[in-house]
N, C-alpha and C positions, 0 to 999 in steps of 0.2 A: 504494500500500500504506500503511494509514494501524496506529498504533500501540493497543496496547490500550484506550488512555484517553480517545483522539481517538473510539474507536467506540463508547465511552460514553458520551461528554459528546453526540457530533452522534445515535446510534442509541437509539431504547427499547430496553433488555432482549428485548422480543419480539421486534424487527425483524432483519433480515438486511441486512450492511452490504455484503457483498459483491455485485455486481450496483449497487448505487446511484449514486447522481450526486452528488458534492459539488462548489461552489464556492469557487475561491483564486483572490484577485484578480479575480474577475469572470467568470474562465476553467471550463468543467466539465471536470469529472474522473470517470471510473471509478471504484472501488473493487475492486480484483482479489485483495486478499490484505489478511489482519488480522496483524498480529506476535503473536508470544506474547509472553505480558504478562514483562516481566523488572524487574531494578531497576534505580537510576539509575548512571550512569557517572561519575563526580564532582559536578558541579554537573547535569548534565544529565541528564532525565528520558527513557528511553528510551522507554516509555508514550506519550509527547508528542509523537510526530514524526511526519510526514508524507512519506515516500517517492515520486520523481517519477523519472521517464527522466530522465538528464542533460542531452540535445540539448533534449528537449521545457523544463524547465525553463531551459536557458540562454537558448531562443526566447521563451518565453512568461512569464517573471516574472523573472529578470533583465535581460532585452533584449539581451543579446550575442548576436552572429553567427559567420559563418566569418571572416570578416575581421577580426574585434576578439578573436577567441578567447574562450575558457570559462573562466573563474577559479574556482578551486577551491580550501578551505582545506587539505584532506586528501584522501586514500581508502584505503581496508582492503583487503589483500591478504592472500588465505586461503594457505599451503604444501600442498602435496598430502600434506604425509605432516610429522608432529609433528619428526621428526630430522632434517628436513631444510630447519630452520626461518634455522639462521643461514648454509645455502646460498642460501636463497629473499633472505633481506635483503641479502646481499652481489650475487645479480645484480639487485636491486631498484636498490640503490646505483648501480650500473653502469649501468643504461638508464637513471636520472635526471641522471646525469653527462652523458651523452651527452645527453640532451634539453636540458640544460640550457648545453651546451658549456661544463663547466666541465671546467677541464686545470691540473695543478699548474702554479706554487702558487695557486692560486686556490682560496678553500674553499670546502664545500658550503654551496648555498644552501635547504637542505631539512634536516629532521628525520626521522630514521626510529626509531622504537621498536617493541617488540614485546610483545606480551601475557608474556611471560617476566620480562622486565627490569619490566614494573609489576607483577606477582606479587612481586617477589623487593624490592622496592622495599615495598609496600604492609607486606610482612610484616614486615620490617625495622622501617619506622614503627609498626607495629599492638606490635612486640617491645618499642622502644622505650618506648612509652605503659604497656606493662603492666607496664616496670621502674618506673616512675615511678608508677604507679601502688600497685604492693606494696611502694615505700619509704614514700608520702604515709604506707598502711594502717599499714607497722610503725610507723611513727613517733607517729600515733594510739596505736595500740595502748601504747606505749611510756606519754605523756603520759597516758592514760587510767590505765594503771594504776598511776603515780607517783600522781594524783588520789586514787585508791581506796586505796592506802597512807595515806597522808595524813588521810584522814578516818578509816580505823580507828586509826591511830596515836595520834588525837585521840581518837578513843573509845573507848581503853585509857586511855589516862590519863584521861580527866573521870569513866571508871565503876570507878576505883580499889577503892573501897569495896563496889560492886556486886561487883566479883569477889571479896574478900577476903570477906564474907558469904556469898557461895554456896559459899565453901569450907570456910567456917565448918561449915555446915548439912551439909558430905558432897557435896557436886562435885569431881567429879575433873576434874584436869587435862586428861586427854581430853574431858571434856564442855565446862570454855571454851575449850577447842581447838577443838571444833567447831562452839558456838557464834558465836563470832568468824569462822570461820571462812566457818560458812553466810551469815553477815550480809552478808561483803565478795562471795560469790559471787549473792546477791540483788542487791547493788550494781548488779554486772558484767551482770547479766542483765537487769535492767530496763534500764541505759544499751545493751548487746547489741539489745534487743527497739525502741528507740527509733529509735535507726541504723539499725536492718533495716527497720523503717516509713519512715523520711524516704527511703532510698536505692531504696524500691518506690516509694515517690510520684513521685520524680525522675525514676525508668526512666517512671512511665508518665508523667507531664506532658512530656518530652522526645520519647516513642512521639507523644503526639497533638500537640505540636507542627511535627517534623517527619514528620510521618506515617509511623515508622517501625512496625515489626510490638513490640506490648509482648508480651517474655518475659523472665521470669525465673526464671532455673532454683532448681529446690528443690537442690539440689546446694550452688549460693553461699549460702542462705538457712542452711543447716544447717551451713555453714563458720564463716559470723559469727559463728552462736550458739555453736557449742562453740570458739570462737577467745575470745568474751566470757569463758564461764565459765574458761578456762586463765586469761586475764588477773585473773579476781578470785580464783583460786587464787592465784596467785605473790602477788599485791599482798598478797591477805590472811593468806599464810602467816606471813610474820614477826612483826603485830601480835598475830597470833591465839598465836603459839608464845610469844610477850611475856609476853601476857595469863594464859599459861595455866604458865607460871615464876615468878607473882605468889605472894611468900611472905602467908601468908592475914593473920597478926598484924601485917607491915607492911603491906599493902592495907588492913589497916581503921582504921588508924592517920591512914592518907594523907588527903588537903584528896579 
């Protein structure tokens, strides 16, 4: 039984792999069954493997016998029924203790896991990464709009005079309130709209180097963006509220 990827790379598209004849080590082999295609298992490609009888392979391409026994790093043991999964590993335990005649205190000389414990495991890790993750962001977010302050703070004071003439002429305070205001949120949105370009290029150079599947959801794309604009709101509230409490005869006075 050879794996999705093996019946791609050895079969054309057109051909029918089951029925055929391949060679391993010299040796022919059937092809009796193709796997459905899945994804990989940690390091290992499930796609990529090649499937043999145990005896036949111990015979024919490791060269063990009955007499030297079959070395083996593993094997998977399915439970008849999902709840009855940490009865299945505790008499697993049991029959390798005995095979292995091991008797307290002596400890096991085997691993046993189970698709549960790497579920609950993975998830754990996956939780972890994405705290770490939403701290990295806030803290961006944090700096970015310290940034964005900053530069309207500067450009309240260097456009002193600009503001104390437009209030001169009949600007209202609410107009360089939202003035200032729209500025820092233009800011926030072009730096928004930069980030969401670099982190779609990353997703997909990452997709094609490790040949993973590129998606990115519009979901995150539309979080960034209204996350930017709240950041150049707050940042730019304070300058813009500044700028717009500017008495007009000291503004036009000002350097």
């Amino acid at each position: 039984v050879i794996g999705a990827k093996v019946r791609d790379d050895l079969f054309p598209a057109s051909a029918t792999a089951i029925g055929s004849d391949i060679r391993i080590q010299g040796k022919r082999y059937r092809v009796v069954g193709v796997m459905e295609r899945k994804g990989a298992v940690g390091l290992q490609d499930t796609n990529n493997m090649v499937y043999l009888p145990l005896t036949n392979m111990s015979a024919e391409i490791v060269g063990n016998n009955a007499l030297t026994g079959v070395a083996i790093n593993g094997f998977w043991v399915k439970a008849s029924n999902p709840d009855q999964l940490e009865a299945a590993e505790f008499q697993v335990a049991n029959v390798l203790r005995l095979r292995h005649d091991i008797r307290p205190p002596k400890e096991d000389d085997f691993t046993l896991t189970n698709e549960v414990d790497l579920i609950k495991t993975f998830t754990n890790i996956m939780g972890l990464l994405t705290l770490m993750v939403t701290a990295i962001a806030g803290i961006s977010l944090v700096v970015g709009g310290i940034g964005i302050a900053n530069i309207m703070l500067v450009s309240v004071m260097e456009r002193t005079r600009e503001i104390g003439l437009r209030k001169a002429v009949g600007a209202t305070s609410g107009a360089i309130l939202n003035q200032f205001l729209m500025e820092s949120i233009v800011i926030s949105s072009i730096g928004g709209g930069i980030g969401i370009a670099f982190g779609v290029a990353l997703a997909f150079a990452a997709a094609t180097i490790f040949k993973f599947p590129f998606v990115v959801s519009l979901l995150s794309v539309v979080v960034g963006f209204v996350l930017s604009l709240i950041v150049g709101v707050l940042a730019g509230g304070i300058p813009a509220r500044n700028a717009a409490k500017l008495d007009p005869i000291l503004a036009l006075r000002g350097d």
